[in-house]
C-alpha positions as CSV (number, residue, x, y, z in Angstrom):
1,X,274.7,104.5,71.0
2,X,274.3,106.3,68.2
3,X,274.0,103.5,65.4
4,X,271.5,101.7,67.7
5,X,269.3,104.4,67.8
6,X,269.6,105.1,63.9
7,X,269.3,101.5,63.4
8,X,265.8,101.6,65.3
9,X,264.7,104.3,63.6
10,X,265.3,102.5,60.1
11,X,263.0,99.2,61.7
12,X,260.5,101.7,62.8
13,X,260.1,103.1,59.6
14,X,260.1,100.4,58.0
15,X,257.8,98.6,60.3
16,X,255.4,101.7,59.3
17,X,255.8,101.2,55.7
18,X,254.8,98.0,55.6
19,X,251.8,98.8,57.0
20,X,250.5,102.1,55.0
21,X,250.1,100.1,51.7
22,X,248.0,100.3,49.8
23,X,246.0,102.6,51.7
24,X,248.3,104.9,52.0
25,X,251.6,106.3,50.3
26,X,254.3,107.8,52.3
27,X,257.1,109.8,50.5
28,X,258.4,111.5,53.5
29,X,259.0,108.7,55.3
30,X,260.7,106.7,52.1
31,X,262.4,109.7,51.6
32,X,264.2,109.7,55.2
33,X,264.8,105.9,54.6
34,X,266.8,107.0,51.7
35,X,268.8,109.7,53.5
36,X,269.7,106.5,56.0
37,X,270.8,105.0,53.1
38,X,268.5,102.0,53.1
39,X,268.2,101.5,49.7
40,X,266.8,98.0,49.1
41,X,264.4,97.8,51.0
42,X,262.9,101.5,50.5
43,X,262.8,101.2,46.8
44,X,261.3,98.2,46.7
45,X,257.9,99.7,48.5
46,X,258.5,102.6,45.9
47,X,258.0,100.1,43.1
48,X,254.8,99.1,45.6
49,X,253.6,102.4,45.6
50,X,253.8,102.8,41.6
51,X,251.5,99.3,41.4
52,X,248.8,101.6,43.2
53,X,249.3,105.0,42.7
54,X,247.4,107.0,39.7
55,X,248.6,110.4,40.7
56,X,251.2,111.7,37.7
57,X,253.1,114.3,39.9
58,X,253.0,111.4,42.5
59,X,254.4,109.1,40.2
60,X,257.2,111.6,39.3
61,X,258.4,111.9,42.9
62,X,257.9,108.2,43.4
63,X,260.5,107.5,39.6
64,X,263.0,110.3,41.6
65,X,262.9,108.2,44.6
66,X,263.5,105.2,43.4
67,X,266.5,106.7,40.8
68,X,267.8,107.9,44.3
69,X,267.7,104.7,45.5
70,X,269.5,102.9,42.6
71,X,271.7,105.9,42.4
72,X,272.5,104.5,45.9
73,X,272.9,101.2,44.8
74,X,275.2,102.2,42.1
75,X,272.7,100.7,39.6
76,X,273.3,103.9,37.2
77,X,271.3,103.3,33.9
78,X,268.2,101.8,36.4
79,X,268.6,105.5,38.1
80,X,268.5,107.3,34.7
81,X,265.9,105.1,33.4
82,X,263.4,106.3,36.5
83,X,264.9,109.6,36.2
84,X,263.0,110.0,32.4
85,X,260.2,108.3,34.2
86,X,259.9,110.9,36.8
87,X,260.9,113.8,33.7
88,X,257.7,112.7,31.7
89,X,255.7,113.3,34.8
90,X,257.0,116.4,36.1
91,X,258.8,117.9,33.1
92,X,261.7,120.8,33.7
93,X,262.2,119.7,37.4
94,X,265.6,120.8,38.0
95,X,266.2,118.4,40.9
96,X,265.9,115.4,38.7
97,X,268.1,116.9,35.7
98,X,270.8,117.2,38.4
99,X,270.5,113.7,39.8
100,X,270.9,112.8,35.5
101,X,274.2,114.5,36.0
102,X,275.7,112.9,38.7
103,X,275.1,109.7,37.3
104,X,276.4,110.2,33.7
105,X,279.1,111.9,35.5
106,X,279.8,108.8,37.3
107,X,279.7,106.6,34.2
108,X,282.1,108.6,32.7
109,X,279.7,110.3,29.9
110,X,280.3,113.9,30.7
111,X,279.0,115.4,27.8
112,X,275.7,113.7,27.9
113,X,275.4,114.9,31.8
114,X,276.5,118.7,30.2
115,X,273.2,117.6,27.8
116,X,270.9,117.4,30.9
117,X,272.0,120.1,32.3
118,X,272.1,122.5,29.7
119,X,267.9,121.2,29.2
120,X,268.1,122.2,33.1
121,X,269.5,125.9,32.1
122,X,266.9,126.4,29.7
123,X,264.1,126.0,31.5
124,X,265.7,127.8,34.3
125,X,268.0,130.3,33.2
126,X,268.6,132.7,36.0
127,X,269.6,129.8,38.6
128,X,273.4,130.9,38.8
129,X,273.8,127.7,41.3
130,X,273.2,125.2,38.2
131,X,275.2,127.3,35.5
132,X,278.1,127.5,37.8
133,X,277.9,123.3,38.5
134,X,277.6,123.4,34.3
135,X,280.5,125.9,34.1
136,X,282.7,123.4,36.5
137,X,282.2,120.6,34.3
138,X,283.2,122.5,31.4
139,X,286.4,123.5,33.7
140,X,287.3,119.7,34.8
141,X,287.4,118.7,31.5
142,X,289.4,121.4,29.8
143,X,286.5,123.0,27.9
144,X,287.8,126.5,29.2
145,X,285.9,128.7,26.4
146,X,282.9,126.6,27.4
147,X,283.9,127.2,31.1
148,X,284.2,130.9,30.4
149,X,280.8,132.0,29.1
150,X,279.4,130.0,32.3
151,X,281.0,131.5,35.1
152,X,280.3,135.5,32.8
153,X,276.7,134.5,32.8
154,X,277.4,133.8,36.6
155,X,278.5,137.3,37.0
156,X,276.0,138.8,35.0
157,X,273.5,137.4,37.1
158,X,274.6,137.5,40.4
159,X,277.3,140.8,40.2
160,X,278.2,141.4,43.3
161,X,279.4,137.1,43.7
162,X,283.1,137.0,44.9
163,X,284.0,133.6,44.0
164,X,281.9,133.3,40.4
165,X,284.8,136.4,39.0
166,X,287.5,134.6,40.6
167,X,286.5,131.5,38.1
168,X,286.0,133.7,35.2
169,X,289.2,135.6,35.9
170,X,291.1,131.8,36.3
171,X,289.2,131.1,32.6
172,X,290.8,134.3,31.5
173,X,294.3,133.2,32.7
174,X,293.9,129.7,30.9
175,X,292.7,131.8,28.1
176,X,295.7,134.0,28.3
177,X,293.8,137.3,28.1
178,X,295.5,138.4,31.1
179,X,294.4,141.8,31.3
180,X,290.9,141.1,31.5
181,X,291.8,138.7,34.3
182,X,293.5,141.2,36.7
183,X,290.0,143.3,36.3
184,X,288.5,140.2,37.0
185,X,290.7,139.4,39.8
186,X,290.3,143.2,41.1
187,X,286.1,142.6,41.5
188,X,286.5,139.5,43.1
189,X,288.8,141.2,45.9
190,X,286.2,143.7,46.2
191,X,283.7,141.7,46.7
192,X,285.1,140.3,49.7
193,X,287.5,137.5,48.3
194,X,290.1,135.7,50.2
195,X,293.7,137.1,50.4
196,X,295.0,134.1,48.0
197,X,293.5,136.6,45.5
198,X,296.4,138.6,45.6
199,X,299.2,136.2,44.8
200,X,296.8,135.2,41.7
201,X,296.9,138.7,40.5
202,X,300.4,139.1,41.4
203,X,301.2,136.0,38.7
204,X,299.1,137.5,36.0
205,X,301.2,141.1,36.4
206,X,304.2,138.8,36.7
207,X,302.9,137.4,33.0
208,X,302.4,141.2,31.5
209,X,305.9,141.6,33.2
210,X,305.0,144.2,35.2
211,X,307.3,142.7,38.0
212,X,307.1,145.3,40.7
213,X,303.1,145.0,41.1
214,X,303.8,141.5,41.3
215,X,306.2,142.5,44.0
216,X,304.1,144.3,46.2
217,X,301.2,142.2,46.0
218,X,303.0,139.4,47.0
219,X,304.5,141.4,49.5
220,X,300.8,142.1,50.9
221,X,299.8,138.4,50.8
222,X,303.2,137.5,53.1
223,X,302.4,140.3,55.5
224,X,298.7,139.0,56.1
225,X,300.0,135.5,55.6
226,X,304.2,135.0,56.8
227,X,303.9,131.4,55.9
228,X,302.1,131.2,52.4
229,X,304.0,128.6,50.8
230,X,302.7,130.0,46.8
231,X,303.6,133.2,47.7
232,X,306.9,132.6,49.1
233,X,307.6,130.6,46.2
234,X,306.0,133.3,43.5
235,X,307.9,136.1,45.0
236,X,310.7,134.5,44.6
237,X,310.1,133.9,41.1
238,X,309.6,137.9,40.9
239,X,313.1,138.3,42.6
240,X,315.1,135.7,40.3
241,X,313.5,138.2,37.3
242,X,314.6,141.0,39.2
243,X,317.8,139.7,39.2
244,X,318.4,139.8,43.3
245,X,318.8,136.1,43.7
246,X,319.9,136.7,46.9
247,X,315.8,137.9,48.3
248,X,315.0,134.8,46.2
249,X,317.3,131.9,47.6
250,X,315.9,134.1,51.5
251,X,312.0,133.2,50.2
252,X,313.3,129.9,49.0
253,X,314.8,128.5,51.9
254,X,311.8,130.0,53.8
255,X,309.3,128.0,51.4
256,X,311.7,124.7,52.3
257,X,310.8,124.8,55.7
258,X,307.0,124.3,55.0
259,X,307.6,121.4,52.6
260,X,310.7,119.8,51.7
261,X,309.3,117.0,49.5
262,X,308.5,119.8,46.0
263,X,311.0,119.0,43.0
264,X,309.6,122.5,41.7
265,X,310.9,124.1,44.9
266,X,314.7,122.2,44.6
267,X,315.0,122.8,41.0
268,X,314.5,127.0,41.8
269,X,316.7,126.6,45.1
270,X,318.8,124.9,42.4
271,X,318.8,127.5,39.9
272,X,319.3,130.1,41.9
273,X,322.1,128.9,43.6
274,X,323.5,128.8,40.0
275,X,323.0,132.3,39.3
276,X,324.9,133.3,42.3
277,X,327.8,131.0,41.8
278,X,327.2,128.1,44.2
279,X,327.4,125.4,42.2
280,X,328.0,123.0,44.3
281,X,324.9,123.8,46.3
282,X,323.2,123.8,43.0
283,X,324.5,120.5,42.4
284,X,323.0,119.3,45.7
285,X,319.3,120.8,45.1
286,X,319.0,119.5,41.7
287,X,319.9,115.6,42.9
288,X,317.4,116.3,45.7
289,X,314.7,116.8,43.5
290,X,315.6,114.1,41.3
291,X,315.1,111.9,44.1
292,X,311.7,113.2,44.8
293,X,310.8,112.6,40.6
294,X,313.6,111.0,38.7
295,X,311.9,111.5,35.5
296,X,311.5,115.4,35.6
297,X,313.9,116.7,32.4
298,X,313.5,119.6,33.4
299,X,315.7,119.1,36.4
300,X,318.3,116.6,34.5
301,X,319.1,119.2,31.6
302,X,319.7,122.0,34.5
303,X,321.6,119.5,36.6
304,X,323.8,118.0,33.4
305,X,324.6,122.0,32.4
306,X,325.8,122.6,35.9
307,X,327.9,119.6,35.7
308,X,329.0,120.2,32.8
309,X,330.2,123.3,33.7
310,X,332.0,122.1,36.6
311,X,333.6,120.0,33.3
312,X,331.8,117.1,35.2
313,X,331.3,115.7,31.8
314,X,331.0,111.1,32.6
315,X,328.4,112.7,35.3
316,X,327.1,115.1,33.0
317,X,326.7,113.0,30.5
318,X,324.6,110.1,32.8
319,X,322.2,112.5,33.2
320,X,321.4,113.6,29.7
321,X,321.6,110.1,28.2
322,X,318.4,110.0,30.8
323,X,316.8,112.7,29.4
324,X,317.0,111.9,25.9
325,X,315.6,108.3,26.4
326,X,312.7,110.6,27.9
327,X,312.2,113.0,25.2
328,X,313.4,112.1,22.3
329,X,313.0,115.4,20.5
330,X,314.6,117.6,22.7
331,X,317.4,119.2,20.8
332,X,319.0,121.5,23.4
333,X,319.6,118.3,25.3
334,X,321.4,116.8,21.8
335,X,323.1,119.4,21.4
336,X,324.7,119.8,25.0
337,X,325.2,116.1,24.7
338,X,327.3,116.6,21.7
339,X,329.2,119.3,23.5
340,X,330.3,117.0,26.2
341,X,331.3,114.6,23.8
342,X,333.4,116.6,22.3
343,X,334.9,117.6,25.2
344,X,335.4,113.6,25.8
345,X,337.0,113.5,22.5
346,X,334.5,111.5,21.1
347,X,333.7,113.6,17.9
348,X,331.7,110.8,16.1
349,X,329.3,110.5,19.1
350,X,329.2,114.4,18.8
351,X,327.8,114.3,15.6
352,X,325.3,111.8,15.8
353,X,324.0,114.2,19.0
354,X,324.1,117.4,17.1
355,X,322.2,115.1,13.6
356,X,319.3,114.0,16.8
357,X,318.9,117.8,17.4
358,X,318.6,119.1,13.6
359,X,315.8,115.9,13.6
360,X,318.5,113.7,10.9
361,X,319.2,110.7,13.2
């Protein structure tokens, strides 16, 4: 019922526009076409509307219209080309800068849609809104100094903003000034951010190594939140450091119930397991994630030390042979794949592995 009634309202509007020219011009109703998405049809009575309008702030939202349209349309350059249209018109309107953005975002020009907007900025420099979109672009594309003084001006503008210091304190922590991202972290919990601010603080004391703030924090997030997969995991990290594997490998197991398909997750259970002398079990988590992502070398150089351990050296050896056809630099793998060929009696082979890690292969 519902997309026959929208469908009559799109022929009744355009029943109605078909009628109004050239006596009349209708935005609203073109406008509300365009929200329909009927696009064809409703730009071409914009380009109508241009033949007989002589209005300039007219024409402007008449050029936005029809850039929304071919935005629509996915005809990108046509949309930018009306968007300047509509800028010579009505200079420093915010709303068309954006629409710019979106579609040099979607052509894959990023910094020419950080151009726009920063032209946006200038003419309207206390709109936290538009410096925080600007400080997100900056963020998705790895410009995290860029991303930084954005989402400070955010906070200088609008202080009391929860979610703008969480974004400068995650610049800080891709920055690695940590300190200045727990204070950072602190305003945006007291402004009324959500819990998962905790656990974010907790890794950045984890990261100054101040272990048993990390701890309770956690701790806090588990006791709002039992099943909080992160902070399972990250308090388990905390414990490992600690050295009481066994609280890990409890956290661990508890974070395996939520989601069993995480290498990460297998190669922890793995290496705790290690550390309190269950190989075998080790054994098991490390193959498990391997299953999940056979190319992780992380998990083949922990799995080929425990075998090798085990003096599992043919197995051992399979699995490095792996890695170093992955990374061909890696020179703790050489070298532990020289030390199980010398335990194979192969002292040649040895050599050649121990030469790949000094770089002389």
């Amino acid at each position: 019922m519902e997309e026959i009634e929208q469908q009559k309202t799109i022929t009744n509007f355009l029943s109605y526009l078909e009628d109004t020219l050239p006596e009349h011009i209708d935005l609203v109703v073109a406008e509300k076409l365009i929200d329909l998405h009927v696009f064809a049809e409703t730009k071409n009575y914009l380009n109508a509307c241009l033949l007989c309008c002589e209005d300039q702030a007219v024409r402007g939202q008449i050029h936005y219209l029809i850039a929304r349209c071919c935005h629509g349309m996915e005809l990108l350059q046509a949309a930018i080309d009306n968007l300047n249209q509509a800028l010579f018109y009505q200079p420093n309107n915010i709303k068309y800068w954006n629409l710019q953005a979106d579609c040099y975002l979607e052509m894959g020009d990023w910094q020419q849609a950080v151009t726009v907007l920063n032209k946006s900025v200038r003419s309207s420099p206390r709109d936290a809104e538009l410096i925080y979109r600007l400080g997100s672009i900056f963020l998705f594309y790895g410009e995290y100094a860029e991303a930084l003084n954005c989402f400070s001006g955010c906070c200088q503008l609008k202080p009391f903003n929860a979610e703008y210091w969480e974004m400068k304190a995650e610049m800080l922590v891709k920055l690695q000034q940590i300190n200045e991202a727990v204070l950072c972290f602190k305003k945006a919990i007291k402004y009324g951010g959500q819990y998962h601010l905790y656990a974010r603080m907790a890794y950045c004391y984890a990261l100054l190594g101040e272990l048993k703030k990390a701890k309770n924090l956690l701790q806090k997030v588990l006791n709002k939140e039992p099943d909080n997969y992160d902070a399972l995991n990250n308090l388990a990290g905390i414990y490992h450091k600690l050295g009481n594997n066994e609280q890990a490998y409890k956290h661990l197991k508890k974070a395996l119930n939520l989601n069993s398909n995480d290498p990460l997750l297998y190669n922890n259970l793995g290496l705790v397991c290690h550390k309190l002398g269950r190989s075998r079990k080790a054994i098991e988590y490390y193959k498990k994630a391997l299953k999940i992502d056979q190319s992780d070398t992380i998990v083949l150089f922990n799995l080929a030390s425990c075998l090798a351990e085990k003096g599992l050296w043919e197995e051992a050896k399979l699995y490095l042979e792996k890695l170093v056809a992955l990374e061909k630099h890696n020179s703790e793998a050489w070298i532990l794949l020289g030390n199980i060929y010398e335990n194979l009696s192969r002292p040649k082979k040895a050599i050649d592995c121990f030469n790949h890690s000094l770089g002389l292969a």
